[in-house]
N, C-alpha and C positions, 0 to 999 in steps of 0.2 A: 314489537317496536316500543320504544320506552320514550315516555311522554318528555317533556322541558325540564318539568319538576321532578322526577324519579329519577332521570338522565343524570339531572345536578347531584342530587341525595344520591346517589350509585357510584358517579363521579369522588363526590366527596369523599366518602364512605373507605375508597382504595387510595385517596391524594393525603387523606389526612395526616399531619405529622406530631399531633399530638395525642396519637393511638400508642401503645407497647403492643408491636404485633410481633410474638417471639418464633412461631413459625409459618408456614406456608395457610393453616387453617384461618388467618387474621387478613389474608390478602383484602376483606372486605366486612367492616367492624362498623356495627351501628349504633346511630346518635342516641338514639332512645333506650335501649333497653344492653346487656349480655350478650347478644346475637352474631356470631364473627361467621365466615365461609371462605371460602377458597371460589366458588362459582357464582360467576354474574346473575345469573337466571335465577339461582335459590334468593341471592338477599334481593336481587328485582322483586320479585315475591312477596320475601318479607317486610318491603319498605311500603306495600303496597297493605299492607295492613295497620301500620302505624297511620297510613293515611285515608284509611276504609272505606277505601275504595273496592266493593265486593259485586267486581261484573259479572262473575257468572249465576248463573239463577236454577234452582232444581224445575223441572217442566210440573212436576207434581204437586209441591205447595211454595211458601212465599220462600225457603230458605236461600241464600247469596253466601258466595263466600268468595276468597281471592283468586284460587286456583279453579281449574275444570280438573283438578284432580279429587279436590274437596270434596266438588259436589258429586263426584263420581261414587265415591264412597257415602257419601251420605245415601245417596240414591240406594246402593246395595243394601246398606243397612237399616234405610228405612223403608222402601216400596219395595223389596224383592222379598222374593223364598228365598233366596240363596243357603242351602243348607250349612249348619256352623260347622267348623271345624275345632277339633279339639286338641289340645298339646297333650303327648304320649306321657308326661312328664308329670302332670297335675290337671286339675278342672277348667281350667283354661281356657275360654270356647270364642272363636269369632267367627265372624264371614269373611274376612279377610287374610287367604294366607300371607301375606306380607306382615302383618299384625301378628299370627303366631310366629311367621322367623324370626321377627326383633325381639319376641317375646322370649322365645326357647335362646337366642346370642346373646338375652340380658338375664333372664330369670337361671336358668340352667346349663351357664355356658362351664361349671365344671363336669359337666356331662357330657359333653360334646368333644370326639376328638379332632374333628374338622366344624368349626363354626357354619362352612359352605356349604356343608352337607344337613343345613337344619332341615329343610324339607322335608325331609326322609319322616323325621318327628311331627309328621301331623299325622290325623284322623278324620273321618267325617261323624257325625253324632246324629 
């Protein structure tokens, strides 16, 4: 649910008429920074750090961030073994395969003859 204030600034955010929003990725363009989207929930999100407001909390130490996705990854990356994985491609190594797909669709996307198929290019190390 989105507060008064976040409501307005989300509101605005999609009413405003002195944005250039040229395609569909502009449906939601912010006051503060470059930031544009097409989904309520991502710039929800994002407005929610312009105004740092960081409700979720890691149960382990003090760290807060916007999302419970943040802190998810924070957690794996800092309180887990989670073994790293590596891209097939170069040295590359995280705990996050989502972190190597974006990695292998940005770093060695002339390598790739399906983008959707990055998967395939991890490793465990």
């Amino acid at each position: 649910m989105l507060s008064g204030e976040r409501l307005a600034l989300v509101s605005h955010a999609r009413l405003c008429s002195g944005v250039t929003r040229p395609d569909k990725s502009f449906t939601y363009v912010c006051y503060k920074c470059n930031y544009h989207t097409q989904f309520t929930g991502h710039f929800s999100d994002h407005i929610l750090r312009h105004l740092r407001l960081k409700k979720y909390g890691c149960p382990y130490c003090p760290f807060r961030a916007v999302t419970r996705t943040v802190v998810k990854s924070h957690m794996i990356y800092r309180h887990s073994n989670v073994k790293r994985m590596e891209c097939q491609f170069c040295n590359f190594t995280s705990k996050l395969s989502s972190q190597i797909k974006f990695h292998v669709r940005h770093k060695h996307k002339d390598l790739l003859i399906n983008a959707d198929n990055a998967s395939g290019y991890i490793s465990d190390t």
